[in-house]
N, C-alpha and C positions, 0 to 999 in steps of 0.2 A: 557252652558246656564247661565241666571243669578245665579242660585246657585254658580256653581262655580265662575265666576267672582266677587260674594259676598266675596266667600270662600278666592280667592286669595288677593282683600284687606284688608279681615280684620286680614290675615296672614302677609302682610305685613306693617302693622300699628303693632301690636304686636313686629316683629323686629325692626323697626325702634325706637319705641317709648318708647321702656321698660327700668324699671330705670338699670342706671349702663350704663359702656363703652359695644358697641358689640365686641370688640378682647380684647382679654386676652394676654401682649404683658411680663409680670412680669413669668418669666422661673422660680422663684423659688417659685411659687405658686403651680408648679409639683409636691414638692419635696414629697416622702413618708413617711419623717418623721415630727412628731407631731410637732402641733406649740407652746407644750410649751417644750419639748424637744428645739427647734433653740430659744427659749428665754432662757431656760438655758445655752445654748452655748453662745450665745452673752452675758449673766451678766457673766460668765467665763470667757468669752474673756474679758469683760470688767476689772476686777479686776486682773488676772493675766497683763494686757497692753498690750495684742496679739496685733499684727497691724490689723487696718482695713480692709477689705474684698471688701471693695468695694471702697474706694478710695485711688489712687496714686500719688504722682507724678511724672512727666519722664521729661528728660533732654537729648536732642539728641544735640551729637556735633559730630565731623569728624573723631575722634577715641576717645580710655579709656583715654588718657592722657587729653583730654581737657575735658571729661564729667569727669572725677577728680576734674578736678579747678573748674567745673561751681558748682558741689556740694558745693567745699567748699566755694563760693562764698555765695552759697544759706542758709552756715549754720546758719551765725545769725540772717537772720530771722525766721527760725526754733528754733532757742532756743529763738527768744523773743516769737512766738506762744506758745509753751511749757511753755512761764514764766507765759506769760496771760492767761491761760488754755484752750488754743483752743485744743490743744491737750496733751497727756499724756506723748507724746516720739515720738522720730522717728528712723530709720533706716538707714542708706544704705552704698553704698561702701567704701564711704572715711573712714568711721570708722575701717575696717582693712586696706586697702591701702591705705594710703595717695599719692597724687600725686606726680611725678617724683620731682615736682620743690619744695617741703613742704617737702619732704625726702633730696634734696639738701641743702636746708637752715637749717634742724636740723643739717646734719653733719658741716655745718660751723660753727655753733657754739660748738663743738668739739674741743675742744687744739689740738695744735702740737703737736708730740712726745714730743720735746724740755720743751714746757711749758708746758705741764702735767708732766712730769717726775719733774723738779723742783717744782713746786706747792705741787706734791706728799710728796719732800725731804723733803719740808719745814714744811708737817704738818706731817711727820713721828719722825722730831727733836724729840731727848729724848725721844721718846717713846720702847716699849719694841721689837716692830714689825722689822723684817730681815732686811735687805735692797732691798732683791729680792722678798720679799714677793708677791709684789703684781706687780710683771713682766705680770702675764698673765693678772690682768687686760690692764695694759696697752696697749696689741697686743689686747686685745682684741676692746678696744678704737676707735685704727688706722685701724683695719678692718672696724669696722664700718664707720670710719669716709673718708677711701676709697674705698668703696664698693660701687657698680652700684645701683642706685634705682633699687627696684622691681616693679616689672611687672606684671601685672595679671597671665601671663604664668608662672611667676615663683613659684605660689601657687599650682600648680598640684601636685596630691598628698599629700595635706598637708590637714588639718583638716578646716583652712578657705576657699579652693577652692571654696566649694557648696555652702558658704554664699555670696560671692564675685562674681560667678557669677548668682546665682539668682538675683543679686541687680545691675548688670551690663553685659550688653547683647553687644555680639560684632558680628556686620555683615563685610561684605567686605564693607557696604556700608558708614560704620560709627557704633558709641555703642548710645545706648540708655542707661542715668544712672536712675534707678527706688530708690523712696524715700518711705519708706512704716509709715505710720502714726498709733499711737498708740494712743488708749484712745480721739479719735476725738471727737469735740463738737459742733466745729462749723466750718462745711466746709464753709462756706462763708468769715472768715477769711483767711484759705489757699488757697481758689480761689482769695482773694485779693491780697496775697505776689506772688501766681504765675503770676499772671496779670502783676504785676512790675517786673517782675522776666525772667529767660533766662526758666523758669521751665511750665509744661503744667498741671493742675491737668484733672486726668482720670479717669471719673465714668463709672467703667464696669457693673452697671446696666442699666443709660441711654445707653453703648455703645450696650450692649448686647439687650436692649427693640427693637435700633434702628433697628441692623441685622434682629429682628424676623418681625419686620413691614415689613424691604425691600426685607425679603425674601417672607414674604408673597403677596404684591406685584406683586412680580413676578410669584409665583403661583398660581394668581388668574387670570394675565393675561392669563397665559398659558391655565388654565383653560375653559377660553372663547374662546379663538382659539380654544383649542378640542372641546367646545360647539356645534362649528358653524359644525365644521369638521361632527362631530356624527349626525348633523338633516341634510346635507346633505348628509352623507352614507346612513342612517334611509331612506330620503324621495327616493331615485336613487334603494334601493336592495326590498321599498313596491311600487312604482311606482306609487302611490297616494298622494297626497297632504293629503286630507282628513284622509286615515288610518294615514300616520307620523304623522300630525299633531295629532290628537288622543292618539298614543305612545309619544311620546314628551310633550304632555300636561300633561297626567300622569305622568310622571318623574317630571317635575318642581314646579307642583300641590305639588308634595308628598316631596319635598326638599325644597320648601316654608312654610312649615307645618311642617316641621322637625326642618326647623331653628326658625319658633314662638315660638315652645314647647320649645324649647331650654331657647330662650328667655324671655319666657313668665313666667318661673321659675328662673328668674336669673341668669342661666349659663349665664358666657362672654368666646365667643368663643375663640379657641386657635386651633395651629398649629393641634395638636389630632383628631379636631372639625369637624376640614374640612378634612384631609383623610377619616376621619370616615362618612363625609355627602357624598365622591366621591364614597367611596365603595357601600353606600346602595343606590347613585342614578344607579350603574352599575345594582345591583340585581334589582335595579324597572323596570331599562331598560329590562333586559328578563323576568320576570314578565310582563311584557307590551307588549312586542314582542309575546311571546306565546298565551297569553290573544287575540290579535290581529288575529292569525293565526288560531285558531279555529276556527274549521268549523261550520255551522251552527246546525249541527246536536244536539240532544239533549246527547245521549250519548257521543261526541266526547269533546263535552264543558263541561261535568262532568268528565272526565276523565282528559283533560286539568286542570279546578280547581280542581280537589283531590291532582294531582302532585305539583302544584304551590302552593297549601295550606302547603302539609308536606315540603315542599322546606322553604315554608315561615316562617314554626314554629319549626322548627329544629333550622335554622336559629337564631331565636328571642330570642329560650332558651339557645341556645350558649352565645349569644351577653349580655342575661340578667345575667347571670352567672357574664361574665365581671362586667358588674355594678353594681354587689354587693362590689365587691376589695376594700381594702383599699387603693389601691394605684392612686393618681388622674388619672394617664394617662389611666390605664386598666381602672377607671370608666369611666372618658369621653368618651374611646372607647366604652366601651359595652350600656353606653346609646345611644348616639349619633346613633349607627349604629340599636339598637333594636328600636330605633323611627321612624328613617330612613325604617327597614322593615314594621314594619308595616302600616307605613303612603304610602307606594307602594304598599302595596299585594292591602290595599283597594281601593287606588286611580286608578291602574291596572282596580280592578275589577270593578269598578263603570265610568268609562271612557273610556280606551282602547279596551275593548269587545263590541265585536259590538252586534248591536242586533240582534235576533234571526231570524228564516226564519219565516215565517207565515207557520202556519201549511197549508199541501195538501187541500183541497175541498175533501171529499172522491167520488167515481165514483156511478154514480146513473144506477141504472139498469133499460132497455129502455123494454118497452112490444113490444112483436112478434118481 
């Protein structure tokens, strides 16, 4: 009637119009721990120079040896950021492995046997030192200065492997070389050297906002497919327009109502939000259903609400429990689903139940 038809838009003016975004897309607004706890982490990260947590930059080339060069391509304009203070420091592979070809041109600059050995004689002249003395530097020179560039392979085992390749990822398909930024200030300077740059800078917060949007998305369209799906099982298994319709107004009445309150206080929905509104439209759904299948009788409808009522508040004190926690996600669950029931036990009982029989005419007794 028109109450409810009031009721539903002024539920839906509430969600629509309440201050704040309706999705909550920011994952680290979950987290359990305090927010002045994650501001001490960050002024610690800040003054120890931890790299950034949330911005990178990547450098994809066709193997390690060429995401090698493009780093060290990218590294002076990295140390002029760092001069200008856009950032504090930065990281990444070239700094224990230089590339095959930056390892080739240090050993050419290396002497020959020949010419180190006399360079040697000549600043050893008159001094007190053997003449063999310093043999094994010199093998040790000519190793170096014939020895095969290293390999990312050939750090296994060794104490730089883990840093090397956290900072350089290799597919069959090609390496990805990762640059981790320290003491950032102004991303908008290293989004400008990546722009001119062979380099991509990566924020896993927009990246990660992104995922939760297009997952959500997709679970709201699926959502609406089961929708349709449930009001035609609903209307085919009560064989009335009329009574489904009835069950199904209550469900959406009381999920329209659930997302206001939500709203209506502030909450911005999240991934939590909506599991928690599918569970308690399920419980309104057999609240509704049951509600619906009683009989007209008077004892058979008190006995239906007695069951649905302790169903409903078992329920409620479970869910409220939840939302006491300190932890966001167990709140948002035990709110969400404790608004959710009870905005169904009522909506059920005030909609879905049909009305009552008219009581009998009692029988009149007839003379002679």
């Amino acid at each position: 009637g028109p109450l409810l038809a009031t009721l539903a838009l002024a539920c839906a003016a509430v969600a629509a119009f309440a201050p704040g975004n309706v999705w909550e897309n920011d994952l680290s607004r979950l987290t359990p721990v305090p927010e002045a706890a994650l501001a001490e982490d960050g002024r610690l990260r800040a003054e120890l120079g931890a790299p950034d947590v949330r911005y990178v930059l990547a450098l994809e080339a066709g193997d390690a040896e060429a995401a090698l060069q493009a780093l060290e391509r990218l590294r002076p304009a990295l140390d002029a950021l760092a001069a200008d203070g856009a950032i504090a420091g930065w990281d990444s592979a070239a700094r224990y492995l230089p590339s095959a070809a930056v390892q080739r041109a240090r050993q050419a600059r290396l002497p020959a046997p020949d010419a180190l050995r006399a360079a040697l004689d000549e600043a050893l002249a008159g001094s007190p030192f053997r003449a063999d003395a310093f043999a094994p530097f010199l093998a040790d020179v000519e190793t170096a200065r014939t020895a095969a560039p290293l390999r990312p392979g050939d750090l296994a085992g060794t104490p730089l492997e883990a840093g090397v390749a956290g900072l350089l990822l290799e597919t069959p398909a090609g390496a990805t070389a990762l640059v981790t930024l320290g003491g950032l200030q102004d991303p908008g300077a290293v989004a400008a050297v990546a722009a001119t740059s062979e380099a991509r800078l990566l924020d896993f917060k927009d990246a990660s906002e992104a995922l939760v949007a297009a997952w959500r998305g997709q679970v709201l369209g699926a959502l609406a497919l089961a929708a349709v799906l449930l009001a035609l099982t609903v209307g085919a298994a009560l064989r009335s327009l009329r009574r489904a319709g009835r069950v199904l107004l209550s469900v959406a009445l009381a999920l329209l109502l659930s997302v206001a309150l939500l709203r209506g206080f502030g909450v911005e929905l999240n991934l939590f939000h909506l599991v928690s509104l599918v569970l308690a439209a399920g419980l309104g759904l057999d609240y509704a259903l049951f509600f619906e299948r009683a009989g007209g009788a008077a004892a058979e409808r008190l006995r239906t609400l007695h069951g649905i009522l302790v169903c409903a508040a078992m329920t409620a004190l479970v869910f409220g429990l939840l939302a006491l926690s300190s932890i966001p996600v167990l709140r948002a669950i035990g709110v969400t689903v404790g608004i959710g029931v009870v905005a169904n036990f009522v909506l059920a009982l005030l909609v879905a139940r049909p009305p009552p029989e008219p009581l009998a005419a009692p029988a009149t007794e007839t003379a002679g």
